[in-house]
BAMARPA-27734 format. One record per residue: residue number from 1; residue in one letter; x negated, y, z negated of N, C-alpha, C in turn. Coordinates in nm, 4 decimals. Layout:
% residues N
<node n="NUM" res="a" n_x="X" n_y="Y" n_z="Z" ca_x="X" ca_y="Y" ca_z="Z" c_x="X" c_y="Y" c_z="Z"/>
...
This chain:
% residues 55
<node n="1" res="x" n_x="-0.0839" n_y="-0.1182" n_z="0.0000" ca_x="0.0000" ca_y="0.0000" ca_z="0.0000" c_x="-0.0887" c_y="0.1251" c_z="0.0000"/>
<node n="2" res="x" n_x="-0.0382" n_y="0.2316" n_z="0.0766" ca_x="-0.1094" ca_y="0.3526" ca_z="0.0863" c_x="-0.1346" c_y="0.4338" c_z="-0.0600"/>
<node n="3" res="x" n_x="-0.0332" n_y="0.4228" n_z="-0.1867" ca_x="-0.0600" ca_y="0.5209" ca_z="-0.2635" c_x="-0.1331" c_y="0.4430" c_z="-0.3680"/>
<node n="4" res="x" n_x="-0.1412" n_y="0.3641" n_z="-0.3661" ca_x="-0.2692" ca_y="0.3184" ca_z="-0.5261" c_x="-0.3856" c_y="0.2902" c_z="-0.4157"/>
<node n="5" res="x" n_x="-0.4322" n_y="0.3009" n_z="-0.3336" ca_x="-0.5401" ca_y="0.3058" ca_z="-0.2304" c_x="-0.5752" c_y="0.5028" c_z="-0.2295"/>
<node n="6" res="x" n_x="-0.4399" n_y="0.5254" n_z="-0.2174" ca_x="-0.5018" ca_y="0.6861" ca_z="-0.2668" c_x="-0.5263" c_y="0.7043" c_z="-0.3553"/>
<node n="7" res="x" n_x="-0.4530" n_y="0.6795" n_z="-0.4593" ca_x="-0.5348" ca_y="0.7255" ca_z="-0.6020" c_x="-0.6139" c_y="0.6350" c_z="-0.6531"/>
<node n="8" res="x" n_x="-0.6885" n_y="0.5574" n_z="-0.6162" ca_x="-0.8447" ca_y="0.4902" ca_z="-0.6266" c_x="-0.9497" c_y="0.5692" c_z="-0.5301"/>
<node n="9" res="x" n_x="-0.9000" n_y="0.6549" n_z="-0.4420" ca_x="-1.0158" ca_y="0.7469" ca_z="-0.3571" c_x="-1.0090" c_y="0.8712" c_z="-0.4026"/>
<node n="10" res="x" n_x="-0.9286" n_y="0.9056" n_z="-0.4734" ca_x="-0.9029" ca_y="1.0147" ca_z="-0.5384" c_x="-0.9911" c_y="1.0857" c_z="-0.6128"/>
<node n="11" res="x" n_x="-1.0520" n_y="1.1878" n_z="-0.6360" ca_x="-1.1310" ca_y="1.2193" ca_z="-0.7593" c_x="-1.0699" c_y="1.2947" c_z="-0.8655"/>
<node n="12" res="x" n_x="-1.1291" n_y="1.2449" n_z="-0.9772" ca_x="-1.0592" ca_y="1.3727" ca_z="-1.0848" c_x="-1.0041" c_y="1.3167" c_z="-1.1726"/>
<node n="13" res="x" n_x="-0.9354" n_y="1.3485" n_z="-1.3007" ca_x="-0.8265" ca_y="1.2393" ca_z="-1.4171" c_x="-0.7284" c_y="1.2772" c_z="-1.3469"/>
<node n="14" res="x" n_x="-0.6276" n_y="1.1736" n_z="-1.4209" ca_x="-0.4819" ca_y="1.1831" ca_z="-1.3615" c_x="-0.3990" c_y="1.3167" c_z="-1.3166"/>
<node n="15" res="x" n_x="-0.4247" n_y="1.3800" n_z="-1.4196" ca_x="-0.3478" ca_y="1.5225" ca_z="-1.3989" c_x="-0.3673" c_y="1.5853" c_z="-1.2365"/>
<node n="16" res="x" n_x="-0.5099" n_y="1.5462" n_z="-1.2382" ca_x="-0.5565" ca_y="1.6344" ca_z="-1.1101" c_x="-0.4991" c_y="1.5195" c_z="-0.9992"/>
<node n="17" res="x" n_x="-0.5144" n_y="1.4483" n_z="-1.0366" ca_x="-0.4662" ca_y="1.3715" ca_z="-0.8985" c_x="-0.3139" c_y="1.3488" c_z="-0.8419"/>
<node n="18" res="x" n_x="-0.2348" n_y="1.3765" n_z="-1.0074" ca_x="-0.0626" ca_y="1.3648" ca_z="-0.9727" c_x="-0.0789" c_y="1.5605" c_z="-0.8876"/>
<node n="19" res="x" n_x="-0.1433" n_y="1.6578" n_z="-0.9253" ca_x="-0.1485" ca_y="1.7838" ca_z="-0.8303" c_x="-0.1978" c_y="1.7438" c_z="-0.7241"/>
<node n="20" res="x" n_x="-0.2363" n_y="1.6983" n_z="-0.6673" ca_x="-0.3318" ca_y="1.6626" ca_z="-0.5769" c_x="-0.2284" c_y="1.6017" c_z="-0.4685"/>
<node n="21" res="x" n_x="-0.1628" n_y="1.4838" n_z="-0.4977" ca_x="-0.0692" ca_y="1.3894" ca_z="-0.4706" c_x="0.0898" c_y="1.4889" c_z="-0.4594"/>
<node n="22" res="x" n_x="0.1009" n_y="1.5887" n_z="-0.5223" ca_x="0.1933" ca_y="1.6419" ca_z="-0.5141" c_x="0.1705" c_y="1.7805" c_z="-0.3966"/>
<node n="23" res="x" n_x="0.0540" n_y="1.7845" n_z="-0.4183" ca_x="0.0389" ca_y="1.9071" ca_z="-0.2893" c_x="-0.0037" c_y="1.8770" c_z="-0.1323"/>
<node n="24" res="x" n_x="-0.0113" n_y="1.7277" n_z="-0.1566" ca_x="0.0262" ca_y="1.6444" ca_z="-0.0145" c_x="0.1035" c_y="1.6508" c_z="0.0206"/>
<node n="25" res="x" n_x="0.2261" n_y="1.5517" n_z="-0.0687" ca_x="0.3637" ca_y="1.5520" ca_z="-0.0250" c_x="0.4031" c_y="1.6913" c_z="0.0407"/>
<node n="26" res="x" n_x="0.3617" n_y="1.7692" n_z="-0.0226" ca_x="0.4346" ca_y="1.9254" ca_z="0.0051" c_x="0.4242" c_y="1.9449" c_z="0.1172"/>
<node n="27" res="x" n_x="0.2605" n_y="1.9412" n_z="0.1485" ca_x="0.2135" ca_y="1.9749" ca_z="0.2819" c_x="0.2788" c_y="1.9014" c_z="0.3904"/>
<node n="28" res="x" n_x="0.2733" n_y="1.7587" n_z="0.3191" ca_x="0.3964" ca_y="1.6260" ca_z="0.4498" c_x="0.5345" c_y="1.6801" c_z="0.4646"/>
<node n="29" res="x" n_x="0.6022" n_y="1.7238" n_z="0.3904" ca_x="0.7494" ca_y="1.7668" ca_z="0.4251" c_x="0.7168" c_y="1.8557" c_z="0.4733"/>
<node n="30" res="x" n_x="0.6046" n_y="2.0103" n_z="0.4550" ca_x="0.6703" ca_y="2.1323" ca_z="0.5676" c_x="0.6121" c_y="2.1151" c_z="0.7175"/>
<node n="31" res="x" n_x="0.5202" n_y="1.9787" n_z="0.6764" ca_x="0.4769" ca_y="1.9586" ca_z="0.8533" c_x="0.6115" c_y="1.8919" c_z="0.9405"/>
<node n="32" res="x" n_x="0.6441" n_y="1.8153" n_z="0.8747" ca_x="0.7481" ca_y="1.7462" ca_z="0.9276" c_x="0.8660" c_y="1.8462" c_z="0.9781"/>
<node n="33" res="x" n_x="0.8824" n_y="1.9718" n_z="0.8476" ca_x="1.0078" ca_y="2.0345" ca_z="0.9033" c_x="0.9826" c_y="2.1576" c_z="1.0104"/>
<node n="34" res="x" n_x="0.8303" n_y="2.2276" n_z="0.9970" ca_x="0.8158" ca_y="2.2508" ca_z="1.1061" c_x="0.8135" c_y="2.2731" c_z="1.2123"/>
<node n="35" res="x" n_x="0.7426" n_y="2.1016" n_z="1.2151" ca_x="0.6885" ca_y="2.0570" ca_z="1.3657" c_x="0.7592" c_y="1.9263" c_z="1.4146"/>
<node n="36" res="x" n_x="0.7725" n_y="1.8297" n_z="1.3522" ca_x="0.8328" ca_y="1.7046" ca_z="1.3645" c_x="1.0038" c_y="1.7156" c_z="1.4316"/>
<node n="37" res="x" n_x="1.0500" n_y="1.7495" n_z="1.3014" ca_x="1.2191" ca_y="1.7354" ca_z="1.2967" c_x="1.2416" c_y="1.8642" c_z="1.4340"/>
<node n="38" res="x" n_x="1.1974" n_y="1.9594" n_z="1.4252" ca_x="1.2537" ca_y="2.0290" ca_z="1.5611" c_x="1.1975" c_y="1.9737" c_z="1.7262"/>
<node n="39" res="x" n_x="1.0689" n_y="1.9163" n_z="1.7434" ca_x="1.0526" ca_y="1.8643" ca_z="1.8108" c_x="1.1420" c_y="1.7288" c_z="1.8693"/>
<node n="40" res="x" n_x="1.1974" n_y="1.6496" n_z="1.7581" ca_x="1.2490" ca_y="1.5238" ca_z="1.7531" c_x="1.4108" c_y="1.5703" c_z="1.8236"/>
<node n="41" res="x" n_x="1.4821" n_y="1.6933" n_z="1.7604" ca_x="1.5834" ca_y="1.7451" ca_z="1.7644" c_x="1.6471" c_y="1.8187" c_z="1.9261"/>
<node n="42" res="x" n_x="1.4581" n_y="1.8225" n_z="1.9975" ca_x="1.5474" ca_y="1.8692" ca_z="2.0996" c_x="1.4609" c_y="1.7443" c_z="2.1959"/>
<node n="43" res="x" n_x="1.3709" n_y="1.6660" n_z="2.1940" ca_x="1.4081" ca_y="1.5744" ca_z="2.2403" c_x="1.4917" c_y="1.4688" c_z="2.2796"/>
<node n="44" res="x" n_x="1.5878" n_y="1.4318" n_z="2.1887" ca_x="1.6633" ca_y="1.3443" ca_z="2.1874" c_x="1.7883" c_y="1.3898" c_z="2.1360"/>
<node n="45" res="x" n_x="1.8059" n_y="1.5232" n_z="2.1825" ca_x="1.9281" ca_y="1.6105" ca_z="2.1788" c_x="2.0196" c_y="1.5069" c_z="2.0874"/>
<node n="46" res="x" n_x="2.0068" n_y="1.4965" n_z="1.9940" ca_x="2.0956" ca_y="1.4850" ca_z="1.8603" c_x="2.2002" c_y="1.5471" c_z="1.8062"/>
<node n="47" res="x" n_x="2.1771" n_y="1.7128" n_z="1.8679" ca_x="2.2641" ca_y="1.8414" ca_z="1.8386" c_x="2.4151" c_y="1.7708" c_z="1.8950"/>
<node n="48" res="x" n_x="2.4036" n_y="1.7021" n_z="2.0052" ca_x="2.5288" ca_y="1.6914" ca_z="2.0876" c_x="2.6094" c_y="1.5646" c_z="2.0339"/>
<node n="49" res="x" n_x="2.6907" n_y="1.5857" n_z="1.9513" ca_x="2.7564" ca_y="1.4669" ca_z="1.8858" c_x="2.8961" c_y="1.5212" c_z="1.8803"/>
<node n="50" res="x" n_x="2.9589" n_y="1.3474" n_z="1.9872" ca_x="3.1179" ca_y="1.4308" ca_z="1.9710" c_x="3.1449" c_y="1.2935" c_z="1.9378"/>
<node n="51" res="x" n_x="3.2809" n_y="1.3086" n_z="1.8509" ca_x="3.3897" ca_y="1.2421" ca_z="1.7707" c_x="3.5192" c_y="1.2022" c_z="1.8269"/>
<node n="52" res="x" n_x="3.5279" n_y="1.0997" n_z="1.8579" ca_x="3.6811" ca_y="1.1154" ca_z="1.9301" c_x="3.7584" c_y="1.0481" c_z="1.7992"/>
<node n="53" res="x" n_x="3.8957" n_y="1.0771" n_z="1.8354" ca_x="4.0333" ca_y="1.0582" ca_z="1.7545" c_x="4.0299" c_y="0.9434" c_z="1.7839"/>
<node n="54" res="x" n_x="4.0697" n_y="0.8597" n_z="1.6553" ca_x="4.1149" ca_y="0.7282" ca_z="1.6393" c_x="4.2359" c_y="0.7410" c_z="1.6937"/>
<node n="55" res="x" n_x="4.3237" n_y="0.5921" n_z="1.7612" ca_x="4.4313" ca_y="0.5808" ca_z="1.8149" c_x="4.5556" c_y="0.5914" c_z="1.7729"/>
């Protein structure tokens, strides 16, 4: 698994590494919302979702 492989490469005591680990994540969600999710959004035009009436 990726996260006890990270925090064995990690340097520092725990404290620093749950900041550390937490200012990743951070950085992973605003890349994603960004760059990812709007890219993804007009690729595969997702925007266009229609509903029809049940019978």
């Amino acid at each position: 698994m990726i996260f006890p492989w990270l925090w064995r490469v990690m340097p520092g005591p725990a404290w620093v590494r749950v900041l550390m680990l937490m200012l990743l994540i951070a950085a992973l969600v605003a890349a994603l919302f960004q760059w990812v999710f709007p890219w993804v959004s007009v690729t595969f035009d997702i925007q266009d979702q229609n509903v029809e009436a049940g019978p």
